[in-house]
C-alpha positions in Angstrom: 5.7 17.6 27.1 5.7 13.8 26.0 3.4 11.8 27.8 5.3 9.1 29.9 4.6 5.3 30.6 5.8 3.1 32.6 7.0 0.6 30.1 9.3 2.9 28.5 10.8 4.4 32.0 14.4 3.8 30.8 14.4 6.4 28.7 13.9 8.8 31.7 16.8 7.1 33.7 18.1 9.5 36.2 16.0 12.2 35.2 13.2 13.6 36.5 9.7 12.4 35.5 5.8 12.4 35.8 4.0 8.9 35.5 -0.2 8.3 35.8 -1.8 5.5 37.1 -3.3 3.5 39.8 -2.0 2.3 43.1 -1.7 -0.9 43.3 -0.4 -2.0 46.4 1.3 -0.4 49.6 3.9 -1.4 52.2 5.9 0.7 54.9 9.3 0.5 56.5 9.6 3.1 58.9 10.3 6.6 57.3 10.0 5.1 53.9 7.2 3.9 52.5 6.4 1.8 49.4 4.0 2.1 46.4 3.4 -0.3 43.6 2.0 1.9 40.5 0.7 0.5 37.2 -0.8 2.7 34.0 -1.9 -0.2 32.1 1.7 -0.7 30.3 4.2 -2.0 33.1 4.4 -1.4 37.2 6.5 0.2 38.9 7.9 0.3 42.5 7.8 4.1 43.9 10.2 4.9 47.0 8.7 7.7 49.8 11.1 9.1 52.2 10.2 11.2 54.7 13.8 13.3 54.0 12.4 13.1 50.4 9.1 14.6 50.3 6.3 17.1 52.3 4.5 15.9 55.4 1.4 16.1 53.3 2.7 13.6 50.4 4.4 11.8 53.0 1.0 11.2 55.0 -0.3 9.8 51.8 0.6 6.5 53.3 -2.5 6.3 55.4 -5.2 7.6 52.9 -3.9 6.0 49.0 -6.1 3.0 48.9 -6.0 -0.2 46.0 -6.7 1.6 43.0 -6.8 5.2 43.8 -5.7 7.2 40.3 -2.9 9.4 41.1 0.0 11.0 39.4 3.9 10.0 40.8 6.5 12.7 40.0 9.8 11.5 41.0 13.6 10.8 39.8 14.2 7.7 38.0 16.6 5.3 39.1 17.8 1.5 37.8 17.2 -1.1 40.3 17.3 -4.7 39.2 15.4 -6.2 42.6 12.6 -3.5 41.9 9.4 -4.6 39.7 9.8 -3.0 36.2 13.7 -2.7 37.0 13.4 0.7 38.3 11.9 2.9 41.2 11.0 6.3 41.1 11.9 8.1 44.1 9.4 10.1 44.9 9.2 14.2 45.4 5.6 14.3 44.8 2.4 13.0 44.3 -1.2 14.2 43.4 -4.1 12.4 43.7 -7.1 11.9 41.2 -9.4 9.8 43.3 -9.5 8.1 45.9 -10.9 4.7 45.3 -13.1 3.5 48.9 -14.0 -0.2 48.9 -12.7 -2.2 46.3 -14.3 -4.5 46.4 -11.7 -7.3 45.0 -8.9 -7.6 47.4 -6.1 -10.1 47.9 -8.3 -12.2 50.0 -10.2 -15.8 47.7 -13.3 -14.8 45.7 -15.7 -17.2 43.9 -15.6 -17.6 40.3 -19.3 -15.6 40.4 -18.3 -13.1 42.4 -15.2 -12.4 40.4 -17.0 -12.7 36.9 -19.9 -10.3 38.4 -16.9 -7.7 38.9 -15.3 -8.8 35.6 -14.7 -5.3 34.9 -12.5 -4.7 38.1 -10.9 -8.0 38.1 -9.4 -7.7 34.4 -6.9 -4.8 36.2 -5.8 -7.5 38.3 -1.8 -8.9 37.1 -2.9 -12.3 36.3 -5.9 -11.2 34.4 -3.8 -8.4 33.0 -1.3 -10.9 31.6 -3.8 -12.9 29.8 -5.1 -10.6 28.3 -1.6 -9.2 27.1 -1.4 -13.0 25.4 -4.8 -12.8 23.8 -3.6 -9.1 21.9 -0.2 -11.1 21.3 -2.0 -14.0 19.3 -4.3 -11.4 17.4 -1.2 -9.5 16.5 1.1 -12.2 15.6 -2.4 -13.8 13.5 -2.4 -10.6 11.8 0.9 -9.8 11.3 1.5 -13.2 9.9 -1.2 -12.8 7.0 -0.6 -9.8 6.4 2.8 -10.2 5.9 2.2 -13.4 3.5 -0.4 -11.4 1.1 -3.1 -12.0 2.5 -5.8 -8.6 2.4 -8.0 -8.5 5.4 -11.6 -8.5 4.0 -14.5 -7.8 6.9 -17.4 -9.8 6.7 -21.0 -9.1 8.0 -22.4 -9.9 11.8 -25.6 -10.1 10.5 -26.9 -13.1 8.0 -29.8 -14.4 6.0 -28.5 -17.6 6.4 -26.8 -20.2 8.5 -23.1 -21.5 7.5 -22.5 -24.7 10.0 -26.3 -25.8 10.3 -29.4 -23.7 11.4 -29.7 -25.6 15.5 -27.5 -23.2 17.0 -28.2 -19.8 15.6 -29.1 -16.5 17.4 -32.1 -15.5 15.3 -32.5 -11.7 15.8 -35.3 -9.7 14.1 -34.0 -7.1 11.6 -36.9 -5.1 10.4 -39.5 -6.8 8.3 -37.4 -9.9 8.0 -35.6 -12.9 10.2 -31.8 -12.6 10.6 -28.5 -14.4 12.0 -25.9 -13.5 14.2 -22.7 -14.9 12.3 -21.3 -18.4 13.3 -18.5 -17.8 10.2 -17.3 -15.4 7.9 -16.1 -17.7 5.5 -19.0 -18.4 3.1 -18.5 -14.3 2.3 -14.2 -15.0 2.6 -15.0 -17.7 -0.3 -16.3 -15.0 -2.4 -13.4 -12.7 -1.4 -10.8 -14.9 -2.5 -12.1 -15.1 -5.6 -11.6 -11.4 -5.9 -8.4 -11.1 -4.0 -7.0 -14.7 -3.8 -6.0 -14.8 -0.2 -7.7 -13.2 2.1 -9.2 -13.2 5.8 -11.5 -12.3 8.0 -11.2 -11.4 11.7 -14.3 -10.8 14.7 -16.7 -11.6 17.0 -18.9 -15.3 15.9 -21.8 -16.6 17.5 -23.0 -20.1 18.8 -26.0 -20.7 20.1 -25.1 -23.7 21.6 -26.4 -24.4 25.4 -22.7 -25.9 26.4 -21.6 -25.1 30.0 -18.5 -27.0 29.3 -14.6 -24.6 30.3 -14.0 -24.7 26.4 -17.8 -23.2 25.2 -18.7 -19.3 24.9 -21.5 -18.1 23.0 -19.4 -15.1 21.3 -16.3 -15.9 20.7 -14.0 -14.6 18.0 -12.1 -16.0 15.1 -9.2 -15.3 12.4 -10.5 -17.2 8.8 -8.0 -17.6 6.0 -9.3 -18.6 2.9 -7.2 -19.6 -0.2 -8.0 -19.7 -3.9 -6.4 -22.8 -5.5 -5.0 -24.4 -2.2 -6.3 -27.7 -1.4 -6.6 -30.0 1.6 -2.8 -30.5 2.2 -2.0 -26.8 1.2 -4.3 -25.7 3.9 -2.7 -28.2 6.2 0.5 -26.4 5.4 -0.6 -23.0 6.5 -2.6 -23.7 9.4 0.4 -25.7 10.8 2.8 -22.4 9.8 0.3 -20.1 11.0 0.3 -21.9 14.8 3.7 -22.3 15.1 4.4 -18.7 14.4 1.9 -17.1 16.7 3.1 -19.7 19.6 6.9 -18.9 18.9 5.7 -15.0 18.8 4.1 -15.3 22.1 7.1 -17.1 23.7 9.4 -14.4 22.4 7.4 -10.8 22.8 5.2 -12.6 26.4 8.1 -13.9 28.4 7.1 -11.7 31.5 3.3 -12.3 31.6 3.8 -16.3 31.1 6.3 -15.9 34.1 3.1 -14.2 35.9 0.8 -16.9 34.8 3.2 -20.4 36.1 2.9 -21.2 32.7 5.3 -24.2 32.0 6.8 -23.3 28.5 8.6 -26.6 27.7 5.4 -27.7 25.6 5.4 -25.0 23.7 8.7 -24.8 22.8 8.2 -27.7 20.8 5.5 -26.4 18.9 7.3 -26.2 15.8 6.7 -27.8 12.0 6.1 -30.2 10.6 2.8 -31.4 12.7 1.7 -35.0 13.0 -1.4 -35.8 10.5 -3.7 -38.7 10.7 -7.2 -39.6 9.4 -10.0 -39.6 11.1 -9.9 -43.5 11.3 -6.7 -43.5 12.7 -7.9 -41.4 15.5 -11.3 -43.2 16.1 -8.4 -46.3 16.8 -6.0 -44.5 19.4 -9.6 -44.0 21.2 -10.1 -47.7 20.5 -7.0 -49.0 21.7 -7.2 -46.7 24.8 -10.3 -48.3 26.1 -12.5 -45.6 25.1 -16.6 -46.4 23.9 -16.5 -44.1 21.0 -19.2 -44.5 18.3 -17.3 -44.6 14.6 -19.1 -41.7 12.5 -19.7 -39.6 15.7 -17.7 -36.2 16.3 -15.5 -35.9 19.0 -16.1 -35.0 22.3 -13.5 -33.0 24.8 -12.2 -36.5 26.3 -11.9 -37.9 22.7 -9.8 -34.9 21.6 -7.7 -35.3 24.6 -6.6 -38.5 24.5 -6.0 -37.9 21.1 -4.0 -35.2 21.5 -1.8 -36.5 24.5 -0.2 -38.9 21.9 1.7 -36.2 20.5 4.2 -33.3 21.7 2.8 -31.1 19.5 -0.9 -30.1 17.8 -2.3 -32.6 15.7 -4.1 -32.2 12.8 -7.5 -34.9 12.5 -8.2 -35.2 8.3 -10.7 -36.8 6.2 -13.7 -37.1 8.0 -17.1 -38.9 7.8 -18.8 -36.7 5.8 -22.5 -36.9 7.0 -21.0 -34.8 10.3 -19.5 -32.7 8.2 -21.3 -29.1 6.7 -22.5 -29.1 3.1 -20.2 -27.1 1.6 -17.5 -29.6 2.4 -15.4 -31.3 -0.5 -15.3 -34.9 -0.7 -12.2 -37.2 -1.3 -12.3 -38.2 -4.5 -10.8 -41.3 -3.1 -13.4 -42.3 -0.7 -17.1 -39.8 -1.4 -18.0 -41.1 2.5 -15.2 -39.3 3.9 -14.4 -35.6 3.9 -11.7 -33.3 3.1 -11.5 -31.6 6.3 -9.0 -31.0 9.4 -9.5 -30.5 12.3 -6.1 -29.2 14.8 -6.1 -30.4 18.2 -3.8 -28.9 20.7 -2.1 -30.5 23.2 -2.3 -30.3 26.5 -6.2 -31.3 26.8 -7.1 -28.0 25.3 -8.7 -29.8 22.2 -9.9 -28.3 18.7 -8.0 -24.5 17.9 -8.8 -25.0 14.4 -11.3 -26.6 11.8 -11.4 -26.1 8.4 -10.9 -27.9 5.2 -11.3 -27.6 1.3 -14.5 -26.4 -0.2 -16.7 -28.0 -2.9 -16.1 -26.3 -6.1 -18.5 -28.1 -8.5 -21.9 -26.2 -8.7 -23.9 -29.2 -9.4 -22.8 -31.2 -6.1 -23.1 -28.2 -3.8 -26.9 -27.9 -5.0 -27.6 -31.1 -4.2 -25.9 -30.4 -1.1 -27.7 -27.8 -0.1 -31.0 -30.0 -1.1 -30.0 -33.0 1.1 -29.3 -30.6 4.3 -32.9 -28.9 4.3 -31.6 -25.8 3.4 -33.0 -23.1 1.0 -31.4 -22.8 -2.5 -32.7 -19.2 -2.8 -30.7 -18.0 0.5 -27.7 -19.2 -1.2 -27.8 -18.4 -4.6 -25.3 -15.7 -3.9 -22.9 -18.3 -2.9 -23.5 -20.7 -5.9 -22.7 -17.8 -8.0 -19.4 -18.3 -7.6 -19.6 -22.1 -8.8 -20.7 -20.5 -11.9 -18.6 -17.8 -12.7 -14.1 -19.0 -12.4 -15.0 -21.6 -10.2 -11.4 -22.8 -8.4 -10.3 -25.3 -5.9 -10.3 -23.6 -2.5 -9.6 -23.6 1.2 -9.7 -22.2 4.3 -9.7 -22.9 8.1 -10.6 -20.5 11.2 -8.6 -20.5 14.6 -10.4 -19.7 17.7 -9.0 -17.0 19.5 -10.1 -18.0 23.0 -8.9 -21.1 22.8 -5.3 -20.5 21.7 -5.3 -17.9 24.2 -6.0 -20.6 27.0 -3.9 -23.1 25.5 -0.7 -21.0 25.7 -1.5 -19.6 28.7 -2.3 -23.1 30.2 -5.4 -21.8 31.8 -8.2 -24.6 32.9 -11.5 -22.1 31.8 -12.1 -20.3 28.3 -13.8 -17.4 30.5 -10.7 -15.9 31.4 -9.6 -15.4 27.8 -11.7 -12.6 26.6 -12.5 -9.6 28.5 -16.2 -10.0 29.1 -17.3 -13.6 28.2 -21.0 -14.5 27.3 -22.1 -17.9 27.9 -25.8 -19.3 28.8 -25.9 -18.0 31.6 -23.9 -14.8 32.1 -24.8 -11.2 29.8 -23.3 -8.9 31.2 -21.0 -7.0 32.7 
């Protein structure tokens, strides 16, 4: 027998049919009685009649508790006012378990209560739907690459060195030697590309940065293109392709759970190509001209980024930075060797940075000295100046933030709620 769920019930229409699940929520009328299922896919509204079904299934009403796991056999019916837009009307129902003391009910809980019981409160429908979001922006990140020849190439958790400086690395020991968690695949992405041209890579990253601000985790994960023979303006190009489609994906295939979430979509309809582009300078002067005590050469904070960002209808993309704030392996504009070629994408909203990236230096001379001037050791990298030796190309490459996206299309004010089971400073489990 094929295994049923709930959100393809319309193919059982007026037939008879067995769902699983959990209950959750009751409500009586007299000699009918009311039960909300959900499997995971979709809810459901199930009808019990007490001309329908048993005394003993009937009687259920006073024992089925928030979610108990039980399996609903019943005939399907199309009901437009009904959750899902169909009941089952029940003939019988058997019960798994029979879950005492939820503890999260439909009363107001804490933030720390409800993050100590992250792994309950994920089942609730809000959670639920952002959740549904966050596998819509992976998909629609993946499905976009992958569709434009791009090869997903996995690169390693564990590193000898750092890529974005060595302050805010999780040093873990790994036998006889010191190693990294990852803050980036893309030094190892660079060396991909070179193999496969465009490629990406796509997991967890780790920052040990001691940030209790509601855009900071410590593991967080990321989608990294990188691009032989694209520069600054040909990485602009894709990044700004690459956000519209996975915005315009989530607006078409998450209609439902942005319904659930409030979320006003009017903003991101108009996320759509071209973006606007500035400089860097041109940014430091909307803070200027806003009132705003901003120290030129600095990197932007959360308000920065926001009134930035609130100029525009749409992301914006910050180029050409100073490049003393700015990590070694960054390119510089052959134009002006203080700035350099790198973007930043801000979203709107307040939601700030999505994306950083930029083009990388491809001339094996400059990226030693680099490497000197930052304090870092030449023999850790000497994997990665091999491929300034050996077909050394212009390249580029940006990566997107997964939990932010997520919380800028769901319009959600804390990064926490955007993975299944955050880690920041202060928080390790569940």
């Amino acid at each position: 027998m094929k295994k049923r769920f709930l959100s393809n019930i319309s193919e059982v229409e007026g037939k008879e049919a067995t769902f699983d699940g959990w209950v959750y929520n009751t409500r009586s009328i007299g000699k009918i009685w009311f039960l909300i299922l959900r499997d995971g896919t979709s809810m459901t509204q199930c009808v019990v009649s007490s001309d329908e079904t048993s005394d003993t299934v009937f009687n259920l009403e006073n024992t089925l508790t928030q979610e108990s796991s039980i399996s609903v056999t019943g005939i399907i019916k199309k009901e437009p006012r009904s959750i899902g837009g169909y009941e089952i009307l029940v003939n019988n129902i058997v019960v798994h378990q029979l879950a005492n003391d939820y503890p999260i009910s439909l009363k107001e809980h804490g933030t720390s209560f409800l993050m100590d019981n992250r792994h309950l409160w994920i089942r609730s429908k809000r959670q639920h739907a952002i959740l549904k979001i966050r596998h819509q922006v992976i998909k629609a990140s993946r499905d976009f690459l992958d569709n434009n020849g791009f090869t997903l190439v996995d690169t390693p958790i564990f590193t000898a060195n750092a890529c974005e400086g060595t302050s805010n690395l999780f040093n873990v020991e790994y036998f006889d030697r010191s190693a990294y968690l990852t803050q980036s695949g893309q030094l190892y992405s660079e060396a991909s590309a070179a193999s496969f041209g465009k490629v990406y890579c796509f997991g967890p990253t780790f920052r040990a940065e001691k940030s209790k601000t509601r855009r900071h985790l410590t593991e967080f994960w990321m989608v990294e293109p990188e691009m032989a023979y694209f520069d600054l303006n040909d990485n602009m190009d894709l990044a700004e392709e690459f956000v519209e489609n996975i915005v315009q994906s989530c607006l078409k295939n998450c209609k439902n759970e942005l319904k659930i979430l409030e979320r006003d979509t009017q903003y991101l309809e108009k996320v759509k190509a071209p973006f606007p582009r500035i400089t860097y300078d041109e940014a430091a002067k909307i803070l200027s001209e806003q009132g705003i005590d901003f120290s030129y050469g600095s990197d932007f904070g959360g308000t920065d980024e926001t009134i930035i960002s609130e100029q525009y209808d749409r992301p914006v993309m910050v180029h050409r930075w100073p490049a003393d704030i700015k990590a070694f392996y960054m390119k510089r504009d052959i134009e002006d060797n203080k700035l350099a070629l790198g973007v930043d994408m801000l979203a709107p909203e307040g939601y700030g940075e999505i994306i950083g990236g930029g083009q990388r230096e491809d001339d094996l001379n400059i990226l030693e000295d680099r490497i000197e001037k930052h304090g870092l050791n030449k023999e850790d990298f000497k994997w990665y100046l091999d491929l300034r030796k050996y077909g050394s190309v212009p390249h580029s490459g940006f990566g997107l933030g997964i939990e932010r996206t997520v919380a800028w299309i769901t319009g959600i004010k804390h990064i926490r709620e955007t993975i299944p089971f955050p880690r920041t400073i202060s928080r390790l489990e569940p």
